[in-house]
N, C-alpha and C positions, 0 to 999 in steps of 0.2 A: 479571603475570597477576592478582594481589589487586587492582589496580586498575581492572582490564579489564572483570570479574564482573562487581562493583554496577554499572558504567556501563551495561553490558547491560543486567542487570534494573531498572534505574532507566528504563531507557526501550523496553523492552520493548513495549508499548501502541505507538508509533511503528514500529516493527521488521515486526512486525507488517502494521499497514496496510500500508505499503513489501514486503515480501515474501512475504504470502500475499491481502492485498485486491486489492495493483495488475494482479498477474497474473489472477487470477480477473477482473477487472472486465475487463481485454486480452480475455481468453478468450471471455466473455459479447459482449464487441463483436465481434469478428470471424466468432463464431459466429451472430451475429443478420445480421451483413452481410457475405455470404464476398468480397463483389469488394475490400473493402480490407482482405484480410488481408494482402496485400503492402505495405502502407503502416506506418508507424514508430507512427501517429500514436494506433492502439487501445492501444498500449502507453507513449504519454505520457499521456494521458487516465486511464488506469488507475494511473500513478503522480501523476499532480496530486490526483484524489479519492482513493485508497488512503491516501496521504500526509498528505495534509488532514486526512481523518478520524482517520489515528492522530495525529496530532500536536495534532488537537482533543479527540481521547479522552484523553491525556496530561494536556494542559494542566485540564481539567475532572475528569479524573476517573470518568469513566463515556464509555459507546460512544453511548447515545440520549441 
């Protein structure tokens, strides 16, 4: 568990994007287009960008 913490808050920023961007971006797409909401694919796209962006906010430092 001591080791578990920092690894969390050390990447926190990635955590993030992955579990409150990628869903909200899913959300926003299938909202905008209801016929593929049966499709997998608003919810890969949601975690490629969500992902992306935390792991670019990580690596830099800041979200813009």
């Amino acid at each position: 568990m001591s080791r578990l913490l920092p690894l969390i808050f050390r990447n926190l920023t990635f955590l993030f994007g992955i579990g409150f961007l990628a869903p909200l971006i899913a959300q926003v797409l299938e909202r905008t287009a209801p016929s593929i909401a049966a499709t997998p694919w608003p919810l890969v796209v949601g975690l490629l960008v969500g992902g992306g962006w935390g792991a670019i906010a990580q690596k830099t430092g800041r979200w813009i």
